[in-house]
VOGU-3710 file (C-alpha; in Angstrom, 3 decimals, decimal comma):
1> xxxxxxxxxx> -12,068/2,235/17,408  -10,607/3,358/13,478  -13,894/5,124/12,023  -13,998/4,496/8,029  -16,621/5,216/5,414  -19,540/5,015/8,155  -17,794/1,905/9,456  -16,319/0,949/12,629  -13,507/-1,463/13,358  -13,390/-2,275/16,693
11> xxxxxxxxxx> -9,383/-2,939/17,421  -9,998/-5,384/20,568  -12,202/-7,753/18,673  -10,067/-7,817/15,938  -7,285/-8,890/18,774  -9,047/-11,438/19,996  -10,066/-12,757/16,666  -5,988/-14,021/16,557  -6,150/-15,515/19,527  -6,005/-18,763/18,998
21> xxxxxxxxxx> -7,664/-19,194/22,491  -10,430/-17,228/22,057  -12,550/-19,243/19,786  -15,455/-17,159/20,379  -13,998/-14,050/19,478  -12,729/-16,000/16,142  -16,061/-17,137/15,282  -17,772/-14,041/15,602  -14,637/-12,332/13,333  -14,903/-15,283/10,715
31> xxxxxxxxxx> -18,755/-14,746/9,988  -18,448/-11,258/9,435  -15,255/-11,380/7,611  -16,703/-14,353/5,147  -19,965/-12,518/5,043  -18,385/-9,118/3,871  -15,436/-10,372/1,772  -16,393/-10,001/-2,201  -16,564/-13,557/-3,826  -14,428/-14,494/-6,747
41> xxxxxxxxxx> -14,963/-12,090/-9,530  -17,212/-9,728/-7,726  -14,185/-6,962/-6,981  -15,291/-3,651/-8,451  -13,368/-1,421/-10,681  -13,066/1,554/-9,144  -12,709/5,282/-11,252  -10,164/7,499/-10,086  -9,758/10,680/-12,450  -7,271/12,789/-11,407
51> xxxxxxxxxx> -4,415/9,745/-10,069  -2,872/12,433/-8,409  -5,438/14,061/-6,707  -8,352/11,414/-6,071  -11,401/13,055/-4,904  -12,870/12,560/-1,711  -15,471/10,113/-2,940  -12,704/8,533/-5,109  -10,709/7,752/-1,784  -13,973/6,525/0,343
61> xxxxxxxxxx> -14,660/3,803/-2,462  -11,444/2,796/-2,583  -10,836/2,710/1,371  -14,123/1,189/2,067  -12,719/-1,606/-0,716  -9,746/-2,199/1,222  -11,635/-2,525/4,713  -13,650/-5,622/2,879  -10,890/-7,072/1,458  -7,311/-6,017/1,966
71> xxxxxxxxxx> -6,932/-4,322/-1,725  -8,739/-2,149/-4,189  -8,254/-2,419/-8,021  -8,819/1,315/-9,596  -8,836/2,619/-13,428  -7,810/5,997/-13,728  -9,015/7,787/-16,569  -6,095/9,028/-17,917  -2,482/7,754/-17,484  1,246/8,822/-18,665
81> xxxxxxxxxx> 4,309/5,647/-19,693  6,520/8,016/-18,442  7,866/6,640/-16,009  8,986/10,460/-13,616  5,480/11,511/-14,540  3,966/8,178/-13,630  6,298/7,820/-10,825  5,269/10,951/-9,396  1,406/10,581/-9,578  1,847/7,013/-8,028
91> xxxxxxxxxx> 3,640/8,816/-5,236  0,688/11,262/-4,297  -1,596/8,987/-4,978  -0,514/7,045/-2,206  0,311/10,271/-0,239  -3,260/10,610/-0,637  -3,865/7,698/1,741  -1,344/8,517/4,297  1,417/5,850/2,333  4,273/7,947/3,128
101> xxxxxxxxxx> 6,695/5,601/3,917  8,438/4,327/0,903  10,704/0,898/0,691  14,275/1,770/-0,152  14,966/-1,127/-3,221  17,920/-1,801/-5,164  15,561/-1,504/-8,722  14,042/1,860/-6,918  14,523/4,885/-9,305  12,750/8,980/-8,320
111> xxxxxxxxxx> 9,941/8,590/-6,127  10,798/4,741/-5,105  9,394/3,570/-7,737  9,883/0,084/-9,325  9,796/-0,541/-12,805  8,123/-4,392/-13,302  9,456/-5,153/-16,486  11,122/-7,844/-18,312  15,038/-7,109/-17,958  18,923/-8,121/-18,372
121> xxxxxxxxxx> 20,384/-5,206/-16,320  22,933/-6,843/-13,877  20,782/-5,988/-10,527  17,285/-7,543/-11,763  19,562/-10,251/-14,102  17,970/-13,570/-12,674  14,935/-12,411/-10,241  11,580/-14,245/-11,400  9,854/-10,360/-11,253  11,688/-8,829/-13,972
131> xxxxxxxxxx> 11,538/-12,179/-16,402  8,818/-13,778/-17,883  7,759/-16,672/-15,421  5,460/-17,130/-13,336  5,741/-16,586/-9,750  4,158/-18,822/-6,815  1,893/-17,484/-4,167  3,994/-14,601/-1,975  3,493/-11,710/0,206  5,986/-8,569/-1,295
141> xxxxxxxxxx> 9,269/-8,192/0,691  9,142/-11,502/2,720  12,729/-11,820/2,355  13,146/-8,267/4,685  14,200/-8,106/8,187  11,621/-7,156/10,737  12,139/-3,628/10,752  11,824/-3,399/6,589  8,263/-5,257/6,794  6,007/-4,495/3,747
151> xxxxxxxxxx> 2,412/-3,461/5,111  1,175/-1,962/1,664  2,145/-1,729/-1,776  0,471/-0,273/-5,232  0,879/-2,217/-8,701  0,113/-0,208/-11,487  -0,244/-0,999/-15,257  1,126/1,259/-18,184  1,276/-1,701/-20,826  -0,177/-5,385/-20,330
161> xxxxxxxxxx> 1,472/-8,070/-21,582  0,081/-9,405/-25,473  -0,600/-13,021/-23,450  -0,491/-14,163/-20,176  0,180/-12,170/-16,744  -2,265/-12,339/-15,011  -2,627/-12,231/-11,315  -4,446/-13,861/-8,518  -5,282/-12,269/-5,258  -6,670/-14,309/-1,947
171> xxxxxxxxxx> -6,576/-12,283/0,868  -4,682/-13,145/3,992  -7,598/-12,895/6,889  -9,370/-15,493/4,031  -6,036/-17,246/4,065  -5,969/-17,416/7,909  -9,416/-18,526/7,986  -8,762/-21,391/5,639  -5,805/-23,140/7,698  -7,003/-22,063/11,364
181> xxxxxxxxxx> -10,505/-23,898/10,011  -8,088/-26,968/9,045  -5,679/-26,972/11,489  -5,265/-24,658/14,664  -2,055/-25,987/15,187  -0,742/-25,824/11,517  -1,947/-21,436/12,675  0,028/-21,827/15,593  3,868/-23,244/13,866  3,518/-20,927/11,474
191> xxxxxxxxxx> 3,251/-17,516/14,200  5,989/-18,683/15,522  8,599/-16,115/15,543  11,261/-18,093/14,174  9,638/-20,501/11,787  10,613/-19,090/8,145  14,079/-17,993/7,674  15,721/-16,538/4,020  18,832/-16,936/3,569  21,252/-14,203/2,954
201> xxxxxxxxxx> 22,022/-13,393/-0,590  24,529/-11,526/-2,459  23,357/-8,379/-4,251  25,012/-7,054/-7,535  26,872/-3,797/-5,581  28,906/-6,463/-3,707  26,555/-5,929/-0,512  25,183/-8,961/1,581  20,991/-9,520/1,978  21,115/-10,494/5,503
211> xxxxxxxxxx> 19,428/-13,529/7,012  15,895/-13,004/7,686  14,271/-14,865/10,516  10,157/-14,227/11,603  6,348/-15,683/11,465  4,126/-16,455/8,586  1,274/-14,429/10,328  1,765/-12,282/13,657  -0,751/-9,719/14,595  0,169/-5,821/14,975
221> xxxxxxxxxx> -1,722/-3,465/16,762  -4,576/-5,567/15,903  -4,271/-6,868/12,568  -3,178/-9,632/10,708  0,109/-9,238/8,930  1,822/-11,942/6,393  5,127/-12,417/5,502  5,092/-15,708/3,096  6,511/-17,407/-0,179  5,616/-20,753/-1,257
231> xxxxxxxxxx> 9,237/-20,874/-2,977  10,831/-23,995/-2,015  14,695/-22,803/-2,979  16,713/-20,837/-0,295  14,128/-21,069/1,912  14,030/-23,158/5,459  11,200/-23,923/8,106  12,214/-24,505/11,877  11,086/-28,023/12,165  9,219/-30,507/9,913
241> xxxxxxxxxx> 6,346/-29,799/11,367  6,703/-26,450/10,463  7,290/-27,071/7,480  4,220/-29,202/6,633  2,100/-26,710/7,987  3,619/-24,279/5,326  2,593/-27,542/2,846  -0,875/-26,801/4,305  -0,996/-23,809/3,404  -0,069/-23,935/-0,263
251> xxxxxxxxxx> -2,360/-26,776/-0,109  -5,435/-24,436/0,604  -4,018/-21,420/-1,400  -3,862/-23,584/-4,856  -7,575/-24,522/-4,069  -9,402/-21,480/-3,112  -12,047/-20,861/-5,329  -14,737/-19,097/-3,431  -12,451/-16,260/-2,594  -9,983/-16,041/-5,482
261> xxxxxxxxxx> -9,734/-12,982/-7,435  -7,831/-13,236/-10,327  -7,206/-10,266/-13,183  -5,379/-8,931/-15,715  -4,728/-5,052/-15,248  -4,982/-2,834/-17,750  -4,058/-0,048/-18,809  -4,375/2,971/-16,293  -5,629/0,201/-13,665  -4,090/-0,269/-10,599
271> xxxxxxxxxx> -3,906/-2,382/-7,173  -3,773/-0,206/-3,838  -3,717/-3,374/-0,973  -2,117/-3,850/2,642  0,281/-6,448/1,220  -2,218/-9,810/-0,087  -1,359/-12,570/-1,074  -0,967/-12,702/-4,759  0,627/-14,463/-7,359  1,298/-13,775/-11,236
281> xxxxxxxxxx> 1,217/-16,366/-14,417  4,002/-16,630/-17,063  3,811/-13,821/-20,053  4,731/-13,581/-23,905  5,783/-17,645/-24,285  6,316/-16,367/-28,144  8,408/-13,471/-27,422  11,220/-14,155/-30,411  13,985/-12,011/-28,091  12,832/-13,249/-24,506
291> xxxxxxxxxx> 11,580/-9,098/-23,858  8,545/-8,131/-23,270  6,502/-4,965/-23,794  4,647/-5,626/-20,525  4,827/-2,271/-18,161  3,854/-1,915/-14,375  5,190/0,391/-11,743  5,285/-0,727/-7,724  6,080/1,318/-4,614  5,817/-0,395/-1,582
301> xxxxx> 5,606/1,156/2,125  6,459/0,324/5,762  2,600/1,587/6,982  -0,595/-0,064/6,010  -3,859/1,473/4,597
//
């Protein structure tokens, strides 16, 4: 068993909860999971003061957030744009919680981090994350191979955008829920290991993004992992079947209401998660030069909270 907050997770249930011939061990996982899982709108904020040395109490609330849920949304009470200093705090922050292993990333700059922010430099030139649309439902890095997987990831705010960007949150055991409730077999294409492959694609340095080949969902030493876009562009599913099960999917994701969180951070206010499913709305439709004064910092990690 992992022992947090005064809870216990027992890792074999959780196992057989996957299973998608163990119905019983399902059931018994779904009514807890529904039963503890905040409801839209009902995610605390949570108050970190120090972001680079939360307190013990700080951490508990956070981690006994994430054990609902899949993610935590914290405001720290005081924050730095710089992006070194911010970079930095990020970075123990998430030492704090045993994140220590950080996603090399062509936009990475000290301390791994990620600068979210509208941009014409040649490397970000053209990706949906550093412009001002929206982007669809996605799990970060679902493009990596295997051994890259992203199991975590913080989002923090220095500057929000004047309108717009905002983002929505379901998490993936209430995504799982949702299709294996609808269609067992629609659960069962999409864990196959071969049923969404990403092309490869040319980066700016003249290197090659290989081919990337793996499941929707597949389970790792006992829980659920993601890897997902509902991009329809350089993107192909093994069969048609497949493929309409991903349908389902998006389907159910644009109309969860029960169990969709959706925000605008602030500043100082963050999102600490094992990866959910999230999506962001379009930003600063008025912006006269196509910029944006919109700030948020990422690192992303190979180990989950």
């Amino acid at each position: 068993m992992n022992e947090c907050i005064g809870k216990t997770v027992d890792m074999s249930q959780l196992a057989g909860a996957f299973d998608l011939n163990n119905s019983g061990s399902y059931a018994a996982w779904r009514r807890r999971k529904l039963a503890a899982s905040p409801r839209s709108g009902k995610v605390p904020v949570l108050g970190v003061g120090d972001l680079s040395q939360p307190t013990e109490s700080e951490k508990n609330a956070i981690l006994a957030q994430i054990l609902e849920s899949n993610f935590a949304i914290y405001q720290a009470e005081s924050y730095s744009e710089n992006e070194e200093t911010v970079g930095t705090q990020l970075r123990q922050f998430a030492d704090s919680f045993g994140l220590r292993i950080a996603e090399s990333h062509r936009s990475a700059g000290h301390n791994g981090v990620v600068a979210i922010r509208v941009s014409m430099a040649e490397h970000q030139r053209g990706f949906i994350p550093y412009s001002r649309k929206a982007i669809n439902w996605h799990t970060d890095g679902y493009y990596n191979a295997p051994k890259d997987t992203v199991r975590a990831f913080v989002l923090h705010c220095v500057r929000q955008a004047e309108i717009g960007g905002q983002s929505q949150i379901i998490d993936n055991e209430i995504a799982y829920i949702r299709l294996r409730d609808e269609s067992a077999e629609a659960v069962a294409l999409l864990m196959d290991p071969e049923a969404m492959t990403i092309p490869a694609s040319p980066e700016a340095d003249g290197s090659v993004r290989p081919v990337s080949t793996g499941p929707v969902f597949f389970v790792e030493d006992g829980r659920l992992i993601m890897r997902y876009t509902a991009r329809t562009r350089s993107i192909s599913w093994k069969t048609d079947a497949t493929r309409k099960a991903a349908a389902l999917l998006q389907e159910l994701l644009e109309s969860e209401r029960d169990y969709l969180h959706t925000l605008t951070l602030q500043p100082g206010q963050g999102i600490l998660n094992n990866n959910t499913l999230h999506n962001r709305t379009a930003f600063d439709p008025s912006a006269d030069t196509g910029m944006s004064e919109r700030m948020l910092y990422r690192i992303r990690f190979h180990n989950r909270l």
